[in-house]
N, C-alpha and C positions, 0 to 999 in steps of 0.2 A: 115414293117406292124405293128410293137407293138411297145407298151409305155411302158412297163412293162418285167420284167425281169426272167428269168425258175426259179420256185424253186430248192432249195436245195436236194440232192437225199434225198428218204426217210431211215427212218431208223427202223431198227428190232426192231418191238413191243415186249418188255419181259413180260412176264406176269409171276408173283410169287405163287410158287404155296400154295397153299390155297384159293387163290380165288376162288370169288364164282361169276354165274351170274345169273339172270332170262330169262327166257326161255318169248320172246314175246308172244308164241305161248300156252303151258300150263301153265305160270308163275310161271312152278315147279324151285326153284334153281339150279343147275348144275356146275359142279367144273370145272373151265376155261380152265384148262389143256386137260379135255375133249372134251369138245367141240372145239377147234382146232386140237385136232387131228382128229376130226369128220368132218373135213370139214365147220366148223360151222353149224352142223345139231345136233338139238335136240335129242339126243336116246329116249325119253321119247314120245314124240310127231313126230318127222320127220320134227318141223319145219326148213324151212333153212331161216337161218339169214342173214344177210349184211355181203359180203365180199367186200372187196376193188379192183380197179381194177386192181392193182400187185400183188395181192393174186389168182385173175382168174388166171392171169399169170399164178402161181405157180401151180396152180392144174391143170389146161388144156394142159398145152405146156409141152413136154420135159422139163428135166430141164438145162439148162444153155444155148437153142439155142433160146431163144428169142431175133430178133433186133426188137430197138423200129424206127420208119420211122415218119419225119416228127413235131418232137417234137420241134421243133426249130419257131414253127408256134405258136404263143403268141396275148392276146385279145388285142383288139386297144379299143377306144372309140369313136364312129362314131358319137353318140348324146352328149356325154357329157353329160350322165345320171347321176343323183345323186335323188336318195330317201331320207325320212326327215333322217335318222339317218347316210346315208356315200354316199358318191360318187363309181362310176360302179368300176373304179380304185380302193378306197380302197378294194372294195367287193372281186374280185378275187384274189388282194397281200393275202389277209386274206383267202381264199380259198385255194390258191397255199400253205400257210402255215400250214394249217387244215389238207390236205390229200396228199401232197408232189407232187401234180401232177399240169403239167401248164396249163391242164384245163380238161372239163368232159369227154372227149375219149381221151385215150391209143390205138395206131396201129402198126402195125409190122408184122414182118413173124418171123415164128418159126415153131419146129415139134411136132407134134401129133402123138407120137406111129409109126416115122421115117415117116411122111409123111408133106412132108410141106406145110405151109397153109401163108394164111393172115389173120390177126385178129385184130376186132377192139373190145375195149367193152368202154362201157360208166358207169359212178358210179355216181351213186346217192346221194354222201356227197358233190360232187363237185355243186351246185346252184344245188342241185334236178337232175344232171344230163341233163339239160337243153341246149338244140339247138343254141350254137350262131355260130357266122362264122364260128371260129376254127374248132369247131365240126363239120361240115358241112363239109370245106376244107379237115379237115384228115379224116373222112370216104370218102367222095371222090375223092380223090389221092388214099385210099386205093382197092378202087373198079375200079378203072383205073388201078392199079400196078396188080391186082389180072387177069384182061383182058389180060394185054401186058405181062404176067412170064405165063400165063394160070397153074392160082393156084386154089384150090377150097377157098371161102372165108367164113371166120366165123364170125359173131358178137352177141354178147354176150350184150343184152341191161339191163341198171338196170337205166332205168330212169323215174322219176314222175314227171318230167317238162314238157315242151311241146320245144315251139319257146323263148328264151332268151328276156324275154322284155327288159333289158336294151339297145339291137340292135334294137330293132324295126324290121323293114322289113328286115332289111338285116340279122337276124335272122330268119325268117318268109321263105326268098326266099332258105335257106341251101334243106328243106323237097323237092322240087321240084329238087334241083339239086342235091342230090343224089338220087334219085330216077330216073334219066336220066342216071347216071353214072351205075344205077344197069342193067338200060333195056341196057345198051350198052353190058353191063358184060354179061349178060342173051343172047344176040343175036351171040357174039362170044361161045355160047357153055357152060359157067363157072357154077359153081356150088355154089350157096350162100345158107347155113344152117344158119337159124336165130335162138338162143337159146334168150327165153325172162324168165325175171326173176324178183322176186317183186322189186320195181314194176314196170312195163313198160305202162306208159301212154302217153297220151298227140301225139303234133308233131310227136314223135317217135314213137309212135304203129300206128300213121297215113299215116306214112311214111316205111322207110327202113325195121323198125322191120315189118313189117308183107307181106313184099315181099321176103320171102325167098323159093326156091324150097319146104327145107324140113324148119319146124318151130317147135322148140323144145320148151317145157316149163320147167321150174323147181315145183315141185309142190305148190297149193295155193300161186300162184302169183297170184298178182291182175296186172290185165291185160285189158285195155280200154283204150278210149278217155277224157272223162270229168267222175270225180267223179261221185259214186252212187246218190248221193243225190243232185249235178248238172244236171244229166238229170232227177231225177224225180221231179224236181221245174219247169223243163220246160215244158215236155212231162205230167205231172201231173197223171202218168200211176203207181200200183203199181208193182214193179220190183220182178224179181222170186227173191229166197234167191241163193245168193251168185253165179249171172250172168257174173258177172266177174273174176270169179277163174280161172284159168291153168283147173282144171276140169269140169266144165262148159261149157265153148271154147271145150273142147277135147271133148264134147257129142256131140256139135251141129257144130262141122268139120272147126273152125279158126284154129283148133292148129293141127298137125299129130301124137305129141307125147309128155307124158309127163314123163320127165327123170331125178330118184336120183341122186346128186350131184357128190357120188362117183363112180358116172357111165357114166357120160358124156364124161368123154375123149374118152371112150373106143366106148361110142354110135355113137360119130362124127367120129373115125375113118372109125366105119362099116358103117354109110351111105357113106364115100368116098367112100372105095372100091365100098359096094353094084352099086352106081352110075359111076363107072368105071374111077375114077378123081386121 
């Protein structure tokens, strides 16, 4: 299926201490050391910043019973896209080197608080976290695997792409086939908790991410289809303030819940149980 080859496992960010960062959120400064043990959540403000998708890993699942499922599944080049400045192939080698991953979803089972689950999540350093086959393929293997183990399933989205232009349609066709894969999941009974997180737009809040039984937010995630300022060029309508936050969504019933960082593990386990999974 690929032309291109797994990255290199990643390797432990050090961070020295003295450092310092800004806070996207208040732009107050903050000492690096802190905010990793914080989850990457601002004390000052509560904003939650970018984490990677092997850092979900690390805070959601148990720690050391993560398997990763499917990673062996690597991007082809179906157009033989090239934009002015690189071709689709250099774009993701340089991807795959950027954030250590062989593309924007991570999937596997692991346990949560000794319950096992399936888990896929997508990162947003990888092309915006964007829909191309791959992505497509392993979230749906992952929602077929979570059917036939009858496991409850989690995905964890952080994506602001949409569909993969460099694939064209066959990027475009992923949203429709998992979204079949979920109603299959859904008719055997299964449980799928969508946690959406900044930011999740595009394909992906059009699709998977917003068919979840239960749908979790992280706070002041921006969370839509097309930009603020995309729909009001077109619709030419002026938009309330901040229509697309995690809180927003949670007043007018898209989202069921919005849940601190350092409290997610604990929250997915109790909607398991609560849900009898």
């Amino acid at each position: 299926m690929s032309i291109l080859q797994p990255p290199e496992p990643p390797r432990k960010r050090m961070i020295r201490e003295g450092t310092w960062i800004q806070c996207p959120g208040c732009k107050e400064p903050i000492p690096a050391t802190k905010v990793e043990k914080q989850l990457r959540v601002c004390h000052l403000c509560d904003h939650h910043m970018y984490v990677s998708a092997r850092q979900r890993i690390e805070q959601v699942l148990d720690s050391g019973t993560f398997e990763e499922w499917d990673g062996e599944l690597l991007s082809a080049d179906p157009l033989e896209f090239a934009d002015k400045s690189r071709t689709y192939v250099e774009r993701v080698k340089a991807e795959q080197k950027k954030t250590g991953l062989s593309d924007a979803a991570l999937t596997g089972t692991g346990m949560i608080r000794a319950r096992r689950v399936a888990i896929g999540i997508t990162d947003s350093q990888f092309i915006m976290g964007s829909m191309g086959s791959v992505v497509g393929e392993r979230l749906t293997r992952l929602a077929e695997r979570a059917t036939e183990q009858n496991l409850p399933l989690i995905i964890i989205s952080g994506s602001g792409g949409g569909a993969r232009m460099h694939e064209g349609i066959f990027s475009l066709m992923q949203m429709a086939k998992i979204s079949a894969a979920l109603a299959r999941y859904d008719e055997a009974g299964g449980l799928f908790i969508s946690v959406l997180t900044n930011p999740t737009m595009g394909g992906v809040a059009a699709s998977f991410a917003s068919l979840g039984d239960v749908v979790i937010a992280e706070p002041k995630a921006l969370i839509g289809f097309a930009g603020p300022r995309t729909i009001k060029a077109t619709i030419r309508v002026e938009l309330p303030e901040g229509f697309q936050t995690s809180e927003f969504l949670l007043e007018h019933g898209f989202i069921d819940r919005i849940v601190f960082r350092d409290k997610l593990k604990t929250e997915i386990a109790r909607t398991i149980d609560y849900c009898g999974k």
